[in-house]
MMTF fields as JSON, N, C-alpha, C and O atoms, coordinates in Angstrom:
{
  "mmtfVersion": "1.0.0",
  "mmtfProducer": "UNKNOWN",
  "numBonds": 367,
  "numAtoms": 368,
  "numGroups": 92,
  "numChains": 1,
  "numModels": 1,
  "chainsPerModel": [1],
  "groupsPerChain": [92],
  "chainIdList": ["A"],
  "bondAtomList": [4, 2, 8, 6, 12, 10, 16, 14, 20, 18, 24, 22, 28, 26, 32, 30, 36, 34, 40, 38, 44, 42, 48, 46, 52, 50, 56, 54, 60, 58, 64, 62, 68, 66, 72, 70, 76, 74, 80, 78, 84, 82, 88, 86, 92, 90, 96, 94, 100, 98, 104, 102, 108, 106, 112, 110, 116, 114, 120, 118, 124, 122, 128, 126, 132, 130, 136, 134, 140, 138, 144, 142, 148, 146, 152, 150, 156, 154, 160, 158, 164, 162, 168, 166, 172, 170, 176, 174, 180, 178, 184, 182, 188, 186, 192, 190, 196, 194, 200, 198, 204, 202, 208, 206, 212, 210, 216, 214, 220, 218, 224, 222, 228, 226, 232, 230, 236, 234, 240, 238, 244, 242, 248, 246, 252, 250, 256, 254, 260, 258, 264, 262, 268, 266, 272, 270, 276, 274, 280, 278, 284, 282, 288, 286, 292, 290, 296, 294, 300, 298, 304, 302, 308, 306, 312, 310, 316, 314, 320, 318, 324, 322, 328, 326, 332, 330, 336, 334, 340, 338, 344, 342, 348, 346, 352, 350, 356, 354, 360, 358, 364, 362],
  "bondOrderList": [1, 1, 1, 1, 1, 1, 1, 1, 1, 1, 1, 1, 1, 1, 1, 1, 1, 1, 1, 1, 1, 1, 1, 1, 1, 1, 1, 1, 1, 1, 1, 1, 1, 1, 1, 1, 1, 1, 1, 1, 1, 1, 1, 1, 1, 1, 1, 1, 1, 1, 1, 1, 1, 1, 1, 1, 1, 1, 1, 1, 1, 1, 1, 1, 1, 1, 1, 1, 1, 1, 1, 1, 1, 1, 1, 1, 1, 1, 1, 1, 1, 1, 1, 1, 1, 1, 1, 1, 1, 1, 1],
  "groupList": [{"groupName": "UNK", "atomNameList": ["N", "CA", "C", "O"], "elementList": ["N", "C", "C", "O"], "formalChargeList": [0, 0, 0, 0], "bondAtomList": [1, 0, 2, 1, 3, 2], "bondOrderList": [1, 1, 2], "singleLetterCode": "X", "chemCompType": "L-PEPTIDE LINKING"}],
  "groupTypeList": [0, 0, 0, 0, 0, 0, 0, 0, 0, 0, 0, 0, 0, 0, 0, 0, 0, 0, 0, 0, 0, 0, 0, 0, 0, 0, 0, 0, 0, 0, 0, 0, 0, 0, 0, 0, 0, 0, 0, 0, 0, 0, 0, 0, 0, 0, 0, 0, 0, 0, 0, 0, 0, 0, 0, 0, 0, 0, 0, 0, 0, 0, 0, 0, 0, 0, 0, 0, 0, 0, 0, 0, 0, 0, 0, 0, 0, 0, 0, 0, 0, 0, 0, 0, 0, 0, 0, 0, 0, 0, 0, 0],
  "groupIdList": [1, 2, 3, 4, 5, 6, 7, 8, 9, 10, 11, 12, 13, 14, 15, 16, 17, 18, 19, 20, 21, 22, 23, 24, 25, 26, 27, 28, 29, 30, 31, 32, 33, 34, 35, 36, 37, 38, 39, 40, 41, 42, 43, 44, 45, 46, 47, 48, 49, 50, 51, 52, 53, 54, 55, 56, 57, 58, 59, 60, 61, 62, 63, 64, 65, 66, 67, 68, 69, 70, 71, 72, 73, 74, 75, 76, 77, 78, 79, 80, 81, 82, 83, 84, 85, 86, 87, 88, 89, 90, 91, 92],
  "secStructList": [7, 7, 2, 2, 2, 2, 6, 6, 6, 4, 4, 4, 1, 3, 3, 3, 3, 3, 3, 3, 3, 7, 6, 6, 1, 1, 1, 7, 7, 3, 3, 3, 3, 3, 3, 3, 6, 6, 1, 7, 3, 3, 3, 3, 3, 4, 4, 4, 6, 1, 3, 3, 3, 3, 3, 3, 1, 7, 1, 2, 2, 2, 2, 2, 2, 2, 2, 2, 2, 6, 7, 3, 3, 7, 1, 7, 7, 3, 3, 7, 7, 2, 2, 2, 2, 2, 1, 1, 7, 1, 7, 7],
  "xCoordList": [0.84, 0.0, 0.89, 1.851, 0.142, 1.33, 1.466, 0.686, 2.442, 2.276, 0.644, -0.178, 0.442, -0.824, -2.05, -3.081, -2.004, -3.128, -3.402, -4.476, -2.054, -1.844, -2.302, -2.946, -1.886, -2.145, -2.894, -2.35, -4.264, -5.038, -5.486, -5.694, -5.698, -7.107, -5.737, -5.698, -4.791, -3.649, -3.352, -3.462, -2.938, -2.98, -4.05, -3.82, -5.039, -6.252, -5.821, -6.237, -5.12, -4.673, -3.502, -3.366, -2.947, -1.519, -1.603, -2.096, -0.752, -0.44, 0.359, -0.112, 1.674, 2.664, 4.326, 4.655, 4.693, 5.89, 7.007, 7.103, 7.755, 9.71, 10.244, 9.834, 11.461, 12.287, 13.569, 13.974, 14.15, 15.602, 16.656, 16.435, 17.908, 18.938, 19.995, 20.213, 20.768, 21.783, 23.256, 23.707, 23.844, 24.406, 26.103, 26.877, 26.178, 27.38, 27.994, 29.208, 26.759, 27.298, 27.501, 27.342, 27.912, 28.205, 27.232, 27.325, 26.063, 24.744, 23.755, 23.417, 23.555, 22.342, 21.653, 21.285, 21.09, 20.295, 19.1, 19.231, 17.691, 16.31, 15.666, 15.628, 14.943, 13.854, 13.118, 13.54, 11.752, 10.543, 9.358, 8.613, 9.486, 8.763, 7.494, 7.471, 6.438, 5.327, 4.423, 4.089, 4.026, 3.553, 1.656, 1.102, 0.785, -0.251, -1.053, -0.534, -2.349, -3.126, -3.782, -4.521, -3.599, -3.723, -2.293, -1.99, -1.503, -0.141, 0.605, 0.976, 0.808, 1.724, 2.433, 1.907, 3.668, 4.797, 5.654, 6.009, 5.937, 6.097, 7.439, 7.16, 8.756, 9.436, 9.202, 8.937, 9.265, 9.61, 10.885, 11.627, 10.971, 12.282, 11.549, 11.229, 11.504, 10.676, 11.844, 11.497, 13.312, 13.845, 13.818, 14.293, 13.185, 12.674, 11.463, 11.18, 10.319, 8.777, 8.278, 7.258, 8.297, 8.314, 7.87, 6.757, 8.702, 9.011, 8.957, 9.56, 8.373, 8.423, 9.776, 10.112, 10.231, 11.96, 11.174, 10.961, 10.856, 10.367, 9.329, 9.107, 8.576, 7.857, 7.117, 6.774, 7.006, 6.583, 5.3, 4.878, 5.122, 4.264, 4.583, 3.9, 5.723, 6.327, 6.957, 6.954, 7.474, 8.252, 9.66, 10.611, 9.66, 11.086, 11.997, 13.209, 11.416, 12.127, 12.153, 12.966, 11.639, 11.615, 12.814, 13.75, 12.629, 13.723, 15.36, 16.388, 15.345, 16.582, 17.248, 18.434, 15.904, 16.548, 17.232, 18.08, 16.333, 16.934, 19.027, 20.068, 18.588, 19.707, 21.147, 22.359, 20.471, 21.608, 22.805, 23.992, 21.815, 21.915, 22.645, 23.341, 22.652, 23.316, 22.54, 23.141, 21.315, 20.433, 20.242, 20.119, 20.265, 19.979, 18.453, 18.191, 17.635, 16.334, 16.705, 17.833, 15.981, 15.821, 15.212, 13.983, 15.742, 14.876, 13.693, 13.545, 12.662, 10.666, 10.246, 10.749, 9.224, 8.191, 6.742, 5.962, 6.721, 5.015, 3.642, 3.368, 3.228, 1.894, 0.397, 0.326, -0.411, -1.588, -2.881, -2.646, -3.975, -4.929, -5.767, -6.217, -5.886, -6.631, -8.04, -8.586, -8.647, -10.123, -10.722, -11.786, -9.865, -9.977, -9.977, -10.891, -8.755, -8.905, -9.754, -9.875, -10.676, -11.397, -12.746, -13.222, -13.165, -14.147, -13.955, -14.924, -12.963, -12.148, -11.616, -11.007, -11.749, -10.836, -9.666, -9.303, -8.937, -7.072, -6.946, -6.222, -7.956, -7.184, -8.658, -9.713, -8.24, -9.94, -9.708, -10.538],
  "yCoordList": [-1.175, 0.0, 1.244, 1.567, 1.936, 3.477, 4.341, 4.021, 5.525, 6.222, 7.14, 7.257, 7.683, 8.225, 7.348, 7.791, 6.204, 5.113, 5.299, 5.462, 5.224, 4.672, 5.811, 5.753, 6.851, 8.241, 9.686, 10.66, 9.124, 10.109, 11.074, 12.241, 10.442, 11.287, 12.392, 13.618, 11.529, 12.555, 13.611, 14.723, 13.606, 14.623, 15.37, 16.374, 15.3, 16.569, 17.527, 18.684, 17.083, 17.913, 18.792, 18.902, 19.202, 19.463, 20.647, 21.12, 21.263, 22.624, 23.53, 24.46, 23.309, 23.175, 22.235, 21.286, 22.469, 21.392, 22.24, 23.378, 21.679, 22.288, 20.827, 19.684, 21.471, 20.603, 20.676, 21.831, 19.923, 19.827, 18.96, 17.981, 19.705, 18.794, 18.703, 19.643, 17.482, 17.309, 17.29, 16.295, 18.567, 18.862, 18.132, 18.249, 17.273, 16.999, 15.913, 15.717, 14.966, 13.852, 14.494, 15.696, 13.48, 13.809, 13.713, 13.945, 13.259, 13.78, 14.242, 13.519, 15.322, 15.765, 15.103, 14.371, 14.677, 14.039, 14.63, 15.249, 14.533, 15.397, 14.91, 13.682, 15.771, 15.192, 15.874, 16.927, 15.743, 16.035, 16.614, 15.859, 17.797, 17.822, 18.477, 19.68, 17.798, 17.749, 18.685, 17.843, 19.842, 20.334, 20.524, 21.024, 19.937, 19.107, 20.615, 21.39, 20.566, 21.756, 20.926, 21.598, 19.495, 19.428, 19.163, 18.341, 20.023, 20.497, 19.346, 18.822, 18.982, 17.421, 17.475, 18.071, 17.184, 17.604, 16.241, 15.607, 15.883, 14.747, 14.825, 15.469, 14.236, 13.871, 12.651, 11.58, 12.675, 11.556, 11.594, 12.56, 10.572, 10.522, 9.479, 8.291, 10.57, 10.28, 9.183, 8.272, 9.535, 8.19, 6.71, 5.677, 6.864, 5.275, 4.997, 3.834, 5.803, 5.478, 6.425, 5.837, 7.514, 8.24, 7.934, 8.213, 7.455, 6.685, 7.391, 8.44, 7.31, 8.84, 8.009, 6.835, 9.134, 9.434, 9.6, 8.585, 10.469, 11.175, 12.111, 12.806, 12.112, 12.729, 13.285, 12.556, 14.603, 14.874, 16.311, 16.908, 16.325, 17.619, 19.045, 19.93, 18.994, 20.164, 20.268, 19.364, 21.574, 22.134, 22.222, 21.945, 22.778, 22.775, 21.554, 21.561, 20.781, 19.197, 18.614, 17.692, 18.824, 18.103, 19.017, 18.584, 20.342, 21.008, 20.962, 21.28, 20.491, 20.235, 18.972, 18.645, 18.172, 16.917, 16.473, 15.632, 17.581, 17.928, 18.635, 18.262, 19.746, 20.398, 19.158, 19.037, 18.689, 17.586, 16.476, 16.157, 16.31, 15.675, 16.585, 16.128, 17.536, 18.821, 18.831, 18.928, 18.77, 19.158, 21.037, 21.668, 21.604, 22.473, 22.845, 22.058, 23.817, 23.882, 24.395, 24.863, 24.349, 24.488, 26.209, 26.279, 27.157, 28.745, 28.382, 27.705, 29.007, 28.583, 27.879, 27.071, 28.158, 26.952, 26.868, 27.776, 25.61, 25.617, 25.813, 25.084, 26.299, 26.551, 26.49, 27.15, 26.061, 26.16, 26.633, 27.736, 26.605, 27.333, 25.736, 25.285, 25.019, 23.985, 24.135, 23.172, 24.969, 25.53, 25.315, 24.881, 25.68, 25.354, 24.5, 24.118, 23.432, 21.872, 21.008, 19.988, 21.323, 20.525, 20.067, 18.95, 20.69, 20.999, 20.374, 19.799, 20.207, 18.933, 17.984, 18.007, 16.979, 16.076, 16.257, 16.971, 15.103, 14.882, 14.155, 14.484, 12.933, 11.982, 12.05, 11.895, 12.383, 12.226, 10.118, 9.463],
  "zCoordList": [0.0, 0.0, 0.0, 0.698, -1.188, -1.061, 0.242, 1.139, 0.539, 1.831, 1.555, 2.463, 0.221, 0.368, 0.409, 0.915, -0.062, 0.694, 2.222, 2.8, 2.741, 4.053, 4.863, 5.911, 4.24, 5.499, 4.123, 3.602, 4.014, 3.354, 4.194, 3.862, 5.674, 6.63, 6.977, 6.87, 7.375, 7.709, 6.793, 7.311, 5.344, 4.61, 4.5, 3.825, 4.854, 4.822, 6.01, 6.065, 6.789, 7.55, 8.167, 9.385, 7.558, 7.463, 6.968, 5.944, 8.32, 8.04, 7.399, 6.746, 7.549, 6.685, 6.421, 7.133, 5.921, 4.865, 4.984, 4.524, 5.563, 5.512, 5.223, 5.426, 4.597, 3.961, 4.819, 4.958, 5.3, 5.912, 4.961, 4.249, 5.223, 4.313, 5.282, 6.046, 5.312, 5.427, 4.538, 3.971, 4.566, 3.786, 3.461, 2.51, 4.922, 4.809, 4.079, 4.014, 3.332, 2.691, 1.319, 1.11, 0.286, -1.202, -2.17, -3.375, -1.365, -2.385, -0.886, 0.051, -1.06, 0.174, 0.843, -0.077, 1.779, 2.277, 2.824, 3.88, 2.174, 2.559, 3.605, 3.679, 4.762, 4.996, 5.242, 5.72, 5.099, 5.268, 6.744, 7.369, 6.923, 8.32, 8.118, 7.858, 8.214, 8.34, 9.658, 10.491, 10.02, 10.487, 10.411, 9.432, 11.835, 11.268, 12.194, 12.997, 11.698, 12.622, 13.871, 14.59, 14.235, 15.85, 16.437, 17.301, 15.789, 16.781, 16.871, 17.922, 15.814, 15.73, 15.046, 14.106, 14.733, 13.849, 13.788, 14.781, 12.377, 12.259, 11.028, 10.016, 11.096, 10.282, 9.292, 9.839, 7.913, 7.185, 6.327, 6.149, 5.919, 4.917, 3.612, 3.548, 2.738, 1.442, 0.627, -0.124, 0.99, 0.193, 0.902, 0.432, 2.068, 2.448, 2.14, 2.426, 1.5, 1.35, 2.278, 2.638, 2.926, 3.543, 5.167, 5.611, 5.768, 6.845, 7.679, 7.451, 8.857, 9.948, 10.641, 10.8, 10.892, 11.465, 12.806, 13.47, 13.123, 14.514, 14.412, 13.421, 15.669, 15.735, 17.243, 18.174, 17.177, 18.744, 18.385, 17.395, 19.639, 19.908, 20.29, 20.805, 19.915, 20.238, 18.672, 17.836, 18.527, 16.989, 17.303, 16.572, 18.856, 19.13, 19.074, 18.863, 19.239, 20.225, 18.577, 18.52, 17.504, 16.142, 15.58, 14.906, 15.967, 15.038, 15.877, 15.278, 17.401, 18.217, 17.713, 17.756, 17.092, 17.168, 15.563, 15.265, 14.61, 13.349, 13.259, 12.717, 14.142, 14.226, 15.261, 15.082, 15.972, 16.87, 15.301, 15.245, 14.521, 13.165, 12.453, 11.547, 12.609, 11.512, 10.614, 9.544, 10.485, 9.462, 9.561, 10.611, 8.196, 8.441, 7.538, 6.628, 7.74, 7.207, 5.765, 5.607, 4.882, 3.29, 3.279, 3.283, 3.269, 3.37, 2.771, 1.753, 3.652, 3.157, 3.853, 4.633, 3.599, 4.247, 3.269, 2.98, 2.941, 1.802, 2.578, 3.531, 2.367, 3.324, 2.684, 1.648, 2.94, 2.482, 2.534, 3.028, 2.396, 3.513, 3.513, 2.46, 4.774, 5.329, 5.118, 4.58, 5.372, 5.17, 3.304, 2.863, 2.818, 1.403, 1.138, 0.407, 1.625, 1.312, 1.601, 0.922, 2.921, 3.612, 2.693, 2.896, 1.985, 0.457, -0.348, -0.844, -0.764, -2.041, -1.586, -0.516, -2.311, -1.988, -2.64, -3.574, -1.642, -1.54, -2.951, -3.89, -2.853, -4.711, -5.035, -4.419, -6.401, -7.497, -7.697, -8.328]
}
């Protein structure tokens, strides 16, 4: 089963998307932090199938535990408006 099979209800809800890299290997290493609107913040790593790495309830303790790694954040953040999405669906 794909990750968007697996976690549809979850993507309707999501607040916003930062990208972290690890810059120190010889090809980058990404990951994915997921920021949800009931205050849940969740890492994946999209080159395993997007695998949650970690995840807590706090932003700080996800981005301490990013930075402990030497990850540094990608400038931006994608954002959406939730209210809009809630009306449409995620997959036709």
């Amino acid at each position: 089963m794909s990750f968007h099979a697996q976690n549809q209800a979850k993507l309707s809800s999501w607040k916003f998307i930062e990208m972290w890299v690890d810059p120190s290997s010889d090809l980058p290493y990404v990951l994915m932090l997921v920021g949800d609107v009931d205050g849940s913040y969740t890492l994946y790593d999209p080159t395993e199938g997007y695998q949650v790495v970690y995840a807590a309830r706090d932003y700080e303790k996800v981005k301490d535990f990013l930075l402990e790694d030497e990850y540094v954040q990608i400038r931006g953040r994608y954002q959406e408006n939730v209210e809009a999405r809630k009306s449409e669906p995620i997959f036709a």
